[in-house]
Backbone and ligand atoms as CSV (ligand in chain L), in Angstrom:
chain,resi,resn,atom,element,x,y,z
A,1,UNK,N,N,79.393,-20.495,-38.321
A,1,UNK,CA,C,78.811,-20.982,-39.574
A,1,UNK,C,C,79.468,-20.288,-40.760
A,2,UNK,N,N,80.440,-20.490,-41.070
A,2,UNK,CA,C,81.881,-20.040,-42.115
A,2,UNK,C,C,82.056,-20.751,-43.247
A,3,UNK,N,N,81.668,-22.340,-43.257
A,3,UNK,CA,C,82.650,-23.073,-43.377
A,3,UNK,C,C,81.579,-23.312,-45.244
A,4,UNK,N,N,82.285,-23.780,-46.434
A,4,UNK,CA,C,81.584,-23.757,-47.231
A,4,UNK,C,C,81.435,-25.294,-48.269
A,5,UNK,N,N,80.370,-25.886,-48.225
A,5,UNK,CA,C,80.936,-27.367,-48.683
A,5,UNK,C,C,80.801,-27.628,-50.222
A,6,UNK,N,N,81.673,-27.783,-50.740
A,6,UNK,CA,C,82.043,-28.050,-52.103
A,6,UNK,C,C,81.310,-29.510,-52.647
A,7,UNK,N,N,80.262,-30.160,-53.472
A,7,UNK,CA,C,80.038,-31.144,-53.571
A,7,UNK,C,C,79.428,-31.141,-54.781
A,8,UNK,N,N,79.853,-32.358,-55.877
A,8,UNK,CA,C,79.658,-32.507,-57.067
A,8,UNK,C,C,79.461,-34.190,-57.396
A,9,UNK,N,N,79.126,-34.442,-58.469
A,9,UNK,CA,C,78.427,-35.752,-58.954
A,9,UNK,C,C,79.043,-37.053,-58.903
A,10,UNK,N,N,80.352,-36.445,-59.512
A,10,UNK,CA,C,81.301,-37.477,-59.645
A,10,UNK,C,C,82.743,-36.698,-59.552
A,11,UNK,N,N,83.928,-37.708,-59.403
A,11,UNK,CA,C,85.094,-37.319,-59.341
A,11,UNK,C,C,85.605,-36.466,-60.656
A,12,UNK,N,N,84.739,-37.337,-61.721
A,12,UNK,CA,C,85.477,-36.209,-62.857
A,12,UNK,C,C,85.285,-34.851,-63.281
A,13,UNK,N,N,84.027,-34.806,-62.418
A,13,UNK,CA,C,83.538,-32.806,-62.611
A,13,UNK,C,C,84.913,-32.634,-61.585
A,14,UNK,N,N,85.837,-33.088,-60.856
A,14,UNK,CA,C,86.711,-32.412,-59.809
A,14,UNK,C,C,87.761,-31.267,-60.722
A,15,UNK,N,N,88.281,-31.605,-61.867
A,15,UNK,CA,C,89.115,-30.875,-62.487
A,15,UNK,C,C,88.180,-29.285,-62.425
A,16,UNK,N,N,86.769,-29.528,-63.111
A,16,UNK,CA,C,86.386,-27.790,-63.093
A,16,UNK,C,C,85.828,-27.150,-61.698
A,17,UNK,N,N,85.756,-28.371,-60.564
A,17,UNK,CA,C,85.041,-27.710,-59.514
A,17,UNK,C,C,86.812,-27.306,-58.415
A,18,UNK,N,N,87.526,-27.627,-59.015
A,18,UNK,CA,C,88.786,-27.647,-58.457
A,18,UNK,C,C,89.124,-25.695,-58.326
A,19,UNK,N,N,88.762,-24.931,-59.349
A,19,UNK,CA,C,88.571,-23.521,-59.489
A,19,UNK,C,C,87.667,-23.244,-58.060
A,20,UNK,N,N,86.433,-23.518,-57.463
A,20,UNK,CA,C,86.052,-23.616,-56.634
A,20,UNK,C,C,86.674,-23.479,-55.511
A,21,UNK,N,N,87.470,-24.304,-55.016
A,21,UNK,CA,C,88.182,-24.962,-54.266
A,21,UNK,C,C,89.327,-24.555,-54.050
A,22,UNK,N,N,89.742,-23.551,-54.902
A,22,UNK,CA,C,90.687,-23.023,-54.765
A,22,UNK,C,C,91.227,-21.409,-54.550
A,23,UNK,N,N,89.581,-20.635,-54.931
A,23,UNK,CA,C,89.312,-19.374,-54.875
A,23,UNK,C,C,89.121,-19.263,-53.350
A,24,UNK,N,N,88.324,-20.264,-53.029
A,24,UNK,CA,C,87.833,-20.288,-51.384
A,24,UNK,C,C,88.888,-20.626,-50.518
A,25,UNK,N,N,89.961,-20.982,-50.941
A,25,UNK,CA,C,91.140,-21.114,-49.689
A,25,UNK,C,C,91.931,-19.992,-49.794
A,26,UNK,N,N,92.014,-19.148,-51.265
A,26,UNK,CA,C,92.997,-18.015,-51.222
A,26,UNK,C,C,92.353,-17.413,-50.128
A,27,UNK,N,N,90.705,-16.991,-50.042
A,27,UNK,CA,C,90.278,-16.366,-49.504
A,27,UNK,C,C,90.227,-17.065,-47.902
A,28,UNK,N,N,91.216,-17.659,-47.933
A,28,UNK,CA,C,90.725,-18.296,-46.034
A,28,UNK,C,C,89.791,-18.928,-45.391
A,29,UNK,N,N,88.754,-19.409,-46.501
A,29,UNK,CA,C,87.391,-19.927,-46.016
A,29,UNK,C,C,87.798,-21.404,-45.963
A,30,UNK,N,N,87.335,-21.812,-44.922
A,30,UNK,CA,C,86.658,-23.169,-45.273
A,30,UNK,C,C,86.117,-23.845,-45.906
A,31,UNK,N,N,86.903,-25.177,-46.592
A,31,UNK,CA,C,86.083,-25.735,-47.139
A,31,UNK,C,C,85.686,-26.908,-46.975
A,32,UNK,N,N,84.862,-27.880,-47.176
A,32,UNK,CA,C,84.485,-29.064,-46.481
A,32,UNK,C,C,84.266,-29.712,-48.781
A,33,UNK,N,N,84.766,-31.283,-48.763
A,33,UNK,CA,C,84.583,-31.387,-50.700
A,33,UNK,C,C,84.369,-32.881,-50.362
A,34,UNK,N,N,82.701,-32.991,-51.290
A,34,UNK,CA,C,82.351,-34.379,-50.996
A,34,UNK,C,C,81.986,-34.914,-52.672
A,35,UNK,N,N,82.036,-35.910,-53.068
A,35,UNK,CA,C,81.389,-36.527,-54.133
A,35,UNK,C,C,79.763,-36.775,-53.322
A,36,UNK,N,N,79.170,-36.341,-54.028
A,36,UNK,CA,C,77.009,-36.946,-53.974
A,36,UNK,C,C,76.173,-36.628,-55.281
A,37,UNK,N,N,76.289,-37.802,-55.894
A,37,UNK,CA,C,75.302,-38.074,-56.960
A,37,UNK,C,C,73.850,-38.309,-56.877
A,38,UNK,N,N,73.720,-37.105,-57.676
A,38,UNK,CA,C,71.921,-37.523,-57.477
A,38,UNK,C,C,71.395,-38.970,-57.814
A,39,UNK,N,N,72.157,-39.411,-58.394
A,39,UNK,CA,C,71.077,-40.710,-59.498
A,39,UNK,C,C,71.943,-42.005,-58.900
A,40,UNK,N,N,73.275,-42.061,-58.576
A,40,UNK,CA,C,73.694,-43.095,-57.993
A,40,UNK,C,C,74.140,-43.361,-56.588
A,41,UNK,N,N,73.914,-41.986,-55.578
A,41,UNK,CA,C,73.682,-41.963,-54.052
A,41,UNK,C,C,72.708,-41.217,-53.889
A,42,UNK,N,N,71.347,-41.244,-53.770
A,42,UNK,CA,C,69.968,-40.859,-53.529
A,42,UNK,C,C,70.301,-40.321,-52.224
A,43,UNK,N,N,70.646,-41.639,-51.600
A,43,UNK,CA,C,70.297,-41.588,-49.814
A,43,UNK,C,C,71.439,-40.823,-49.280
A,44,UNK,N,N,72.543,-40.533,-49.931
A,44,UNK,CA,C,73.481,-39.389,-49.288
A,44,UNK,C,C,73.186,-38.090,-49.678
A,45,UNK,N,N,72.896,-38.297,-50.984
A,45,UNK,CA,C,72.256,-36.508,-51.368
A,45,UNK,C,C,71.207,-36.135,-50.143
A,46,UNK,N,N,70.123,-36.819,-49.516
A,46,UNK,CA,C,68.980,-36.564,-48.976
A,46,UNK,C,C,69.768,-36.217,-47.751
A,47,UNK,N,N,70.718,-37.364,-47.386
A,47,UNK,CA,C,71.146,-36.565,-45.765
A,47,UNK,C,C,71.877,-35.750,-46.074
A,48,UNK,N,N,72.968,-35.390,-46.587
A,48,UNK,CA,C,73.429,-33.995,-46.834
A,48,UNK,C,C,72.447,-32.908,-46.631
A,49,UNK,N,N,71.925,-33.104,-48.008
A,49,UNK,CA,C,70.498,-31.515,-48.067
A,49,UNK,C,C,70.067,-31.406,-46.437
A,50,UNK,N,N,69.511,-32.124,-45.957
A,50,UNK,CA,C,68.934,-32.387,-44.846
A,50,UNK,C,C,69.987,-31.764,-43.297
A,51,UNK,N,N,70.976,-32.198,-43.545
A,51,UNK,CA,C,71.851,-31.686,-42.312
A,51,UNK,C,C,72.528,-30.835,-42.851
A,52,UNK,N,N,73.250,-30.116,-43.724
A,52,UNK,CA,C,74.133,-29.447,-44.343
A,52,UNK,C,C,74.115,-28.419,-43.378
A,53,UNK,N,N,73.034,-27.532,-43.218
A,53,UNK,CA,C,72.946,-26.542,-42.122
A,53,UNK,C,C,73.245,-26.701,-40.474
A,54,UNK,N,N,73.116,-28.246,-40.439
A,54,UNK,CA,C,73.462,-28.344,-38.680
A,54,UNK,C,C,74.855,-28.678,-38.876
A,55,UNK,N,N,75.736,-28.580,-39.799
A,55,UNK,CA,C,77.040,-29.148,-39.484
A,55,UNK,C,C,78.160,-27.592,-39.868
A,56,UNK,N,N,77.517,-26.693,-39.654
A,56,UNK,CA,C,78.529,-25.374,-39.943
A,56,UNK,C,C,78.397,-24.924,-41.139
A,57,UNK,N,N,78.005,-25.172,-42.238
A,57,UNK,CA,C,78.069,-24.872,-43.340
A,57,UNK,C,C,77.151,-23.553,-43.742
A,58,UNK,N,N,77.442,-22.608,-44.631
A,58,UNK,CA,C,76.832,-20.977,-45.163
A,58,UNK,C,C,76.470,-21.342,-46.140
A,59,UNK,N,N,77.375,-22.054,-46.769
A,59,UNK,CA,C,76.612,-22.081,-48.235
A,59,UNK,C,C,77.130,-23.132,-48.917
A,60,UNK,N,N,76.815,-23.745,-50.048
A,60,UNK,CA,C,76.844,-25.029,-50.476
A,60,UNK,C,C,77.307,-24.747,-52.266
A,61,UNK,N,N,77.900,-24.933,-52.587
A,61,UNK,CA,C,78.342,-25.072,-54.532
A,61,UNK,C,C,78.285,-26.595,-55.034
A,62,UNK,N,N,77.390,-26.845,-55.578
A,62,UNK,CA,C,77.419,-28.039,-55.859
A,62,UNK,C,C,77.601,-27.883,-57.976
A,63,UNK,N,N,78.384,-28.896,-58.298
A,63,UNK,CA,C,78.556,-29.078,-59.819
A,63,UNK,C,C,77.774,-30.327,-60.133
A,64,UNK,N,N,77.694,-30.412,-61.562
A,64,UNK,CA,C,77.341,-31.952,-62.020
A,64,UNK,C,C,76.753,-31.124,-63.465
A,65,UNK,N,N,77.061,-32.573,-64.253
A,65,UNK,CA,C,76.981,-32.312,-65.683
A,65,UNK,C,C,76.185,-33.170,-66.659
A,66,UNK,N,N,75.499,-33.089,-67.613
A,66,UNK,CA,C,74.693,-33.315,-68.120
A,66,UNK,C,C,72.829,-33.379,-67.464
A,67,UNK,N,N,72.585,-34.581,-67.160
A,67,UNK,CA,C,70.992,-34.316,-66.604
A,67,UNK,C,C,71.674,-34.340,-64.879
A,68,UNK,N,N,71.379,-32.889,-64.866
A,68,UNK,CA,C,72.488,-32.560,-63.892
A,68,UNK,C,C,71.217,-31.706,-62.760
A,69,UNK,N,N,71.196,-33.138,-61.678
A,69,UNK,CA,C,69.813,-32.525,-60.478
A,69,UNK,C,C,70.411,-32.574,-58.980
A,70,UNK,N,N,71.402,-32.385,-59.340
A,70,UNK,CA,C,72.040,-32.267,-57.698
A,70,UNK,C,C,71.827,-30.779,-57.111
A,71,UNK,N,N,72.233,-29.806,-57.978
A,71,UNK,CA,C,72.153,-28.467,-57.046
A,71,UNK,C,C,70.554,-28.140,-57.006
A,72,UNK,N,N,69.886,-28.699,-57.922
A,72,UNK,CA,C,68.344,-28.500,-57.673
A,72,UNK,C,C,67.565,-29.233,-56.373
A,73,UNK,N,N,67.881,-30.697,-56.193
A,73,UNK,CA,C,67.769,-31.069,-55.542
A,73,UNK,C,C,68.610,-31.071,-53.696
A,74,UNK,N,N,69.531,-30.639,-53.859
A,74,UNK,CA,C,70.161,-30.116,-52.848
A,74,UNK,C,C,69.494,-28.706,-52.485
A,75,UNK,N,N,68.825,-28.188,-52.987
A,75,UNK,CA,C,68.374,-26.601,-52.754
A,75,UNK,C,C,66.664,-27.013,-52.184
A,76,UNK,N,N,66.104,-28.256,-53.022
A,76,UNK,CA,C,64.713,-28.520,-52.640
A,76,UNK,C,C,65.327,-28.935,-50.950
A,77,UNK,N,N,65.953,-29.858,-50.489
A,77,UNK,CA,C,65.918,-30.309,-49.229
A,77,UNK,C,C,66.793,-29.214,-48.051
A,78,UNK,N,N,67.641,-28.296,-48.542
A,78,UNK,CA,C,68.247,-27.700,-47.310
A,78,UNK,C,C,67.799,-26.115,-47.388
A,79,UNK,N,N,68.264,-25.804,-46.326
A,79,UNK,CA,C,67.564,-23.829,-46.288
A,79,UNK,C,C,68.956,-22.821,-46.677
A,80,UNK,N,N,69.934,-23.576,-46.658
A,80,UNK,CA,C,71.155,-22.729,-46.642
A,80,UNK,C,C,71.397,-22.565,-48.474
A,81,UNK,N,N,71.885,-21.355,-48.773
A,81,UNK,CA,C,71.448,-20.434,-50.364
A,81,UNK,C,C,72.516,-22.242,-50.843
A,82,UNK,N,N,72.095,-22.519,-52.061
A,82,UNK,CA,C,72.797,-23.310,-52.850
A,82,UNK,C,C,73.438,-22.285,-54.342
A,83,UNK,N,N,74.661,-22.784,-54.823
A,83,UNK,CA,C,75.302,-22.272,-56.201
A,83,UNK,C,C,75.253,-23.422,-56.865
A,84,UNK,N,N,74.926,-23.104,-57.987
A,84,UNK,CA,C,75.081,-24.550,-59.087
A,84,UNK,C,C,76.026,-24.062,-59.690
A,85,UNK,N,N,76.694,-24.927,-60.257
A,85,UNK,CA,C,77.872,-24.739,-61.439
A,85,UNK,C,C,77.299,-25.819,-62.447
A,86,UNK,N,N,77.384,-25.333,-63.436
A,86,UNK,CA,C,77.150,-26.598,-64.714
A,86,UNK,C,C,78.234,-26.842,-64.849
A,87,UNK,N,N,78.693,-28.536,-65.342
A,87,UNK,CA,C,79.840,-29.196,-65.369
A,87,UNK,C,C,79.381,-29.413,-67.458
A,88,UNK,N,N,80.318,-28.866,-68.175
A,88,UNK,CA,C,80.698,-30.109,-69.158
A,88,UNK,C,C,81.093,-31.367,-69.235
A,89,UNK,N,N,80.715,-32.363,-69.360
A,89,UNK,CA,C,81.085,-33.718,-68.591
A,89,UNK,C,C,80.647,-34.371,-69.954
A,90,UNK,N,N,81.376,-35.490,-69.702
A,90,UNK,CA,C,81.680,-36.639,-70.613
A,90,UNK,C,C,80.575,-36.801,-71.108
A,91,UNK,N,N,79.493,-36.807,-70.307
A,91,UNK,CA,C,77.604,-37.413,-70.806
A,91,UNK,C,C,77.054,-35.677,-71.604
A,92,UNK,N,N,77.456,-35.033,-70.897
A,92,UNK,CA,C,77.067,-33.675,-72.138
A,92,UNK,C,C,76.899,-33.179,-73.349
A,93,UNK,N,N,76.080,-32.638,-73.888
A,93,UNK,CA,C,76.041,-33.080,-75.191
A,93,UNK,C,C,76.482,-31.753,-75.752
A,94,UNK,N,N,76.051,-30.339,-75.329
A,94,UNK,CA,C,77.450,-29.201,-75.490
A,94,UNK,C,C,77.097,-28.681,-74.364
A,95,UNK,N,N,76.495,-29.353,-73.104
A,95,UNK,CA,C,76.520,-28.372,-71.665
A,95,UNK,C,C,75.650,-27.472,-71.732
A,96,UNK,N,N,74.284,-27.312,-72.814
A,96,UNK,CA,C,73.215,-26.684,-72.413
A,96,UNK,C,C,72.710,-27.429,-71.442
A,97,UNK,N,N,72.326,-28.885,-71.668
A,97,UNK,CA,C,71.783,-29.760,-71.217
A,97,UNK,C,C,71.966,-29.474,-69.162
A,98,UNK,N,N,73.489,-29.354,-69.463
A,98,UNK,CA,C,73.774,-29.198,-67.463
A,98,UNK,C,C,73.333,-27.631,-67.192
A,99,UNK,N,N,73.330,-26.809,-67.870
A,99,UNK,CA,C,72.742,-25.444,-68.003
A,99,UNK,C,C,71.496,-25.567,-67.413
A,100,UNK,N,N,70.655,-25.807,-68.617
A,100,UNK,CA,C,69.134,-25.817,-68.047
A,100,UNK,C,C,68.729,-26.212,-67.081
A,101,UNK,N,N,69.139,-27.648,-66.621
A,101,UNK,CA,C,68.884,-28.793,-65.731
A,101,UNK,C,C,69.171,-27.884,-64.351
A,102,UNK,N,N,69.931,-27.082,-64.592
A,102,UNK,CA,C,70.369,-26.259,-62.996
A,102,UNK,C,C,70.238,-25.022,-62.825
A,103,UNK,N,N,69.382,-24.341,-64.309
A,103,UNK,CA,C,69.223,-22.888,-64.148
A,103,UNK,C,C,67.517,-22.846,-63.948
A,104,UNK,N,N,67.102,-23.626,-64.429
A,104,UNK,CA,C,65.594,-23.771,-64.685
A,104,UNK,C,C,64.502,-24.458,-63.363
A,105,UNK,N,N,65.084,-23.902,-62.184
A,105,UNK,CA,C,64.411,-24.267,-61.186
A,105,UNK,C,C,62.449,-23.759,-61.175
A,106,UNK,N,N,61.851,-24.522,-60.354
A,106,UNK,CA,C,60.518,-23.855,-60.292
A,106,UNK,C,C,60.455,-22.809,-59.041
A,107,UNK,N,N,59.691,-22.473,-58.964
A,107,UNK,CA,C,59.494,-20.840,-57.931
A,107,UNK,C,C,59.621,-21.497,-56.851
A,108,UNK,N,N,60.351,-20.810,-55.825
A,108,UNK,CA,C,60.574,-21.410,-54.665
A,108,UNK,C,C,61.344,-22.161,-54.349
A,109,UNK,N,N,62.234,-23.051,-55.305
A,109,UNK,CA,C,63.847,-23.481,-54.843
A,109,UNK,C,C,64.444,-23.175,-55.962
A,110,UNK,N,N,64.976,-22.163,-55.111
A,110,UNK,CA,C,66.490,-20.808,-56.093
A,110,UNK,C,C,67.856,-21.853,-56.218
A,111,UNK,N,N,68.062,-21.949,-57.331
A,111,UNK,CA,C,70.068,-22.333,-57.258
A,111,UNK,C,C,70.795,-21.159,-57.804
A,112,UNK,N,N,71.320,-20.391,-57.832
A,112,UNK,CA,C,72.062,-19.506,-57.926
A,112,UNK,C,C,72.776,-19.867,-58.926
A,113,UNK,N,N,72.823,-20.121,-60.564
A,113,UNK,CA,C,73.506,-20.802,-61.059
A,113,UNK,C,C,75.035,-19.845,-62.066
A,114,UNK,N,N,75.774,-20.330,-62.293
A,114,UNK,CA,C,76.725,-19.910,-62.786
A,114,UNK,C,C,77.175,-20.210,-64.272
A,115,UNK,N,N,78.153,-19.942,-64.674
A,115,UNK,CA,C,78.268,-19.746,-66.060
A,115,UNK,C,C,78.937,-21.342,-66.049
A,116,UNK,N,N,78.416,-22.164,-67.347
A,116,UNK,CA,C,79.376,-22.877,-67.511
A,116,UNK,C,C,80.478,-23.378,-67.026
A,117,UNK,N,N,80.982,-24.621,-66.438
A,117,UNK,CA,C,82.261,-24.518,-66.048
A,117,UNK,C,C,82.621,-23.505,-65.057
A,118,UNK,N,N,81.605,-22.709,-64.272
A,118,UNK,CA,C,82.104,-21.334,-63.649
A,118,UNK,C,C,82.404,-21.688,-62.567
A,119,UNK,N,N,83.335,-22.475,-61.888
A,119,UNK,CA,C,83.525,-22.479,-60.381
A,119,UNK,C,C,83.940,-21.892,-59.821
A,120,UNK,N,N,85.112,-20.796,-60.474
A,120,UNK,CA,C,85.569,-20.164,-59.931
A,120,UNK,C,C,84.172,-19.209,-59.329
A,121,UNK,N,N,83.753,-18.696,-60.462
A,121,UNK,CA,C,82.712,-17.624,-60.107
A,121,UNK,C,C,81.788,-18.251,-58.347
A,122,UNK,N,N,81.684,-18.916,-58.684
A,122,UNK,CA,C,80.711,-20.014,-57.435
A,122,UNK,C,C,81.589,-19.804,-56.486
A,123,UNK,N,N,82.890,-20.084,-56.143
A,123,UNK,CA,C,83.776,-19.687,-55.243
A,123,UNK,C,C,83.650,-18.113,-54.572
A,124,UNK,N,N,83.737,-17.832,-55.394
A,124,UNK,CA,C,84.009,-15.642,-55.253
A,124,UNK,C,C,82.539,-15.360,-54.793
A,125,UNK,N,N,81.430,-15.737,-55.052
A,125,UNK,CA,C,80.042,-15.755,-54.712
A,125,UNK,C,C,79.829,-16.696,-53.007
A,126,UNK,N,N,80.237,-17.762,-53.195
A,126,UNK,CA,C,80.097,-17.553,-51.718
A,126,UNK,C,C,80.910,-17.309,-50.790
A,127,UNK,N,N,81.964,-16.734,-51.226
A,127,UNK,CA,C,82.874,-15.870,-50.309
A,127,UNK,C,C,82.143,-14.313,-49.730
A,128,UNK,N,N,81.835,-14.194,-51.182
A,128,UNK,CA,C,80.335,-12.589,-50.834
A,128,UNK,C,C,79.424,-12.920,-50.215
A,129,UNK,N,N,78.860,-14.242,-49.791
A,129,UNK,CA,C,77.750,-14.617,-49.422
A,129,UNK,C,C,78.467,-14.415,-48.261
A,130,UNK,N,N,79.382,-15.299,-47.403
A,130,UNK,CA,C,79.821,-15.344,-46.115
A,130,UNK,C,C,80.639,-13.452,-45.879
A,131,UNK,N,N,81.303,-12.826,-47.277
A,131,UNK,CA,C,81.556,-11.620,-45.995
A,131,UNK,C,C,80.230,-10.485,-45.936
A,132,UNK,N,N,79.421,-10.672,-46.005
A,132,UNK,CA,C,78.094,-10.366,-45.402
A,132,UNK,C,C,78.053,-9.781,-44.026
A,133,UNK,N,N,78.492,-11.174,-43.639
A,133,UNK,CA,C,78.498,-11.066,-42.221
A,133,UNK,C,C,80.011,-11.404,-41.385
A,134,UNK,N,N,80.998,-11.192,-42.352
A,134,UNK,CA,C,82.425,-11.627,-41.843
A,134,UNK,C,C,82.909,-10.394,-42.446
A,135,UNK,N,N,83.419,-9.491,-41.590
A,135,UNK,CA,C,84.269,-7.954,-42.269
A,135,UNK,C,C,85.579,-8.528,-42.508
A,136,UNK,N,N,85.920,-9.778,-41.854
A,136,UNK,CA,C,87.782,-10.158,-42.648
A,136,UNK,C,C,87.401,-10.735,-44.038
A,137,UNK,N,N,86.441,-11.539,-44.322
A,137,UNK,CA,C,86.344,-11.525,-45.773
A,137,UNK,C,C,85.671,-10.471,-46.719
A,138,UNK,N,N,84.926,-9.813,-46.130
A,138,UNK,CA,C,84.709,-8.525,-46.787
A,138,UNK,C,C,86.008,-7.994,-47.322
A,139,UNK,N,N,86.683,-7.798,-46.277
A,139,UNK,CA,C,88.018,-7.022,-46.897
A,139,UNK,C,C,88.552,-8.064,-47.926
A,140,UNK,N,N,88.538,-9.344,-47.409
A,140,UNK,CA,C,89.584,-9.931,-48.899
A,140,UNK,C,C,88.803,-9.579,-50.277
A,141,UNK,N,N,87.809,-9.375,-50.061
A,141,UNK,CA,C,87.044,-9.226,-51.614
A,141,UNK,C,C,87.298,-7.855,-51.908
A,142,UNK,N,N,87.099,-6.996,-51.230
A,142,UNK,CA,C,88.001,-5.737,-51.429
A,142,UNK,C,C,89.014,-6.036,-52.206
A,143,UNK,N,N,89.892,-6.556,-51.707
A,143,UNK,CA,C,91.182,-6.370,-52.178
A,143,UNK,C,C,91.379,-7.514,-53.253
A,144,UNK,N,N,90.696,-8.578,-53.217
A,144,UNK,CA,C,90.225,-9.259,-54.556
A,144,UNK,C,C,90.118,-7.830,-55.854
A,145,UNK,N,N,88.742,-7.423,-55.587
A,145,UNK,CA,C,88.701,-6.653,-56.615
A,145,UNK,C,C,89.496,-5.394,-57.049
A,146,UNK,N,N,90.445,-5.061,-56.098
A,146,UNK,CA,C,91.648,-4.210,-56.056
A,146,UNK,C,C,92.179,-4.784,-57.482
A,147,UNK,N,N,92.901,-5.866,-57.038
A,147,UNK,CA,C,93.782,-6.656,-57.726
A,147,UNK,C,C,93.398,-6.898,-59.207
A,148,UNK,N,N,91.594,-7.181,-59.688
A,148,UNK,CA,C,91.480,-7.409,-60.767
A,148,UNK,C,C,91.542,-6.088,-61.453
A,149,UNK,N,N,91.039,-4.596,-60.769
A,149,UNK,CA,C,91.202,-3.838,-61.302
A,149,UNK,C,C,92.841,-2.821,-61.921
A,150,UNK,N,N,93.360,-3.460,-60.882
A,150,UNK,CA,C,94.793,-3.083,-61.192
A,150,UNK,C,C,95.602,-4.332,-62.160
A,151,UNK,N,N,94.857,-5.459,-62.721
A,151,UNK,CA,C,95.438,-6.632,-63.606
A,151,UNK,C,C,95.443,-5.354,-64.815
A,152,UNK,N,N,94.122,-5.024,-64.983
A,152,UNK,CA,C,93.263,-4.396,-66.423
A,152,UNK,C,C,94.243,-3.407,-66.096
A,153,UNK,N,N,94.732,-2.675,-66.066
A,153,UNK,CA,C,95.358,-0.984,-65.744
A,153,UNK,C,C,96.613,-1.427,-65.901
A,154,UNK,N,N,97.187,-2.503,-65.263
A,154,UNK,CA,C,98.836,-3.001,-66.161
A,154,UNK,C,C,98.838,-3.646,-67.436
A,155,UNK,N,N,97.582,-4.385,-67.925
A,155,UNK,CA,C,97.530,-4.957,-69.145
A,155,UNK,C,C,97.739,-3.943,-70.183
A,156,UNK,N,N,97.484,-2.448,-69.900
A,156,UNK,CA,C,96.654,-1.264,-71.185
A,156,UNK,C,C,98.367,-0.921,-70.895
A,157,UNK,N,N,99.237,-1.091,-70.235
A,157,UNK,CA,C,100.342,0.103,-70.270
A,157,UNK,C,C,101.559,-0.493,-71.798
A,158,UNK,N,N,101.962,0.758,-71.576
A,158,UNK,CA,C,102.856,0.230,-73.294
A,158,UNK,C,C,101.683,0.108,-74.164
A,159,UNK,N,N,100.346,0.033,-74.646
A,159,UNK,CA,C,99.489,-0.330,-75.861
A,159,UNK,C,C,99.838,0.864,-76.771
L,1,RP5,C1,C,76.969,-36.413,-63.620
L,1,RP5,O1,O,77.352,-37.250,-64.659
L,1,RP5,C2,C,78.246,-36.028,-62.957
L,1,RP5,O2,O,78.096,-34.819,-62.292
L,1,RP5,C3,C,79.223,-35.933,-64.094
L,1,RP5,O3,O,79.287,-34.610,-64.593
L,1,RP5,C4,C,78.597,-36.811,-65.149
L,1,RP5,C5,C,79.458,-37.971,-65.580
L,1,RP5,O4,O,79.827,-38.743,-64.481
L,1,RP5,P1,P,80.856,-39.951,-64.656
L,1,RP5,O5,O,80.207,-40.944,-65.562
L,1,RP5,O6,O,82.121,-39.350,-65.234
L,1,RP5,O7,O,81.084,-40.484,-63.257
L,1,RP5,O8,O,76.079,-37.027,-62.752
């Protein structure tokens, strides 16, 4: 149970959930990337939420933007931790709107939500989620954060 499924509203959140998608393969994980709209595939959002956990999956990042109820609703139907990413999207009006809609859950279904546009962050988060219990991705995050700390320490030289 490794494997991590990437799924957002529509094709055009793909450009910011693409950060996602791409943090999680440096890191070797699996990824599984579906389009499921809350408002115009009901009945695939429901089986997703619903099986997501019997098909291998740790953890789930779902995006969507404006009245944006997919990672809420993906978190009401499955047990496995969900990440929201808010999408700026065409229907947004400055992306509070996908903010709230996915930070403002009621007690008892958590989305883990991220900054704006943050997929990357959503990526690097459930990579921490899976090396938990995986010491080869433990170490890549190690050495993830090696790397950012040694970016900052070559940026300052010559100042
Ligand atoms: C949301 O509506 C999607 O997640 C997307 O961010 C937004 C706009 O979708 P399109 O009209 O571009 O398909 O449900």
């Amino acid at each position: 149970m490794n494997k991590v499924g990437v799924i957002m509203g529509s094709k055009s959140d793909l450009p910011v959930m693409q950060d996602a998608i791409d943090i999680l393969k440096e890191f070797e994980i699996k990824v599984e990337v579906d389009i499921v709209s809350a408002h115009r595939t009901p009945e695939k959002l429901f089986d997703y939420g619903k099986h997501a956990h019997t098909k291998g999956f740790a953890v789930i990042i779902a995006g969507a933007g404006g009245a944006a109820h997919l990672p809420g609703m993906i978190a009401s139907l499955s047990p496995l931790p969900v990440i929201g990413v808010p999408v700026k999207s065409s229907n947004s009006i400055d992306g509070w709107d996908s903010i709230l809609s996915i930070l403002q859950m009621p007690g008892g279904v958590p989305v883990a939500t991220v900054a704006l546009n943050g997929a990357k962050n959503a990526g690097i988060l459930a990579a921490q989620i899976i090396g938990t219990s995986d010491p080869r991705i433990l170490d890549k995050i190690l050495q993830y954060k090696e790397g950012l700390k040694q970016k900052v320490h070559d940026s300052a030289i010559g100042l």
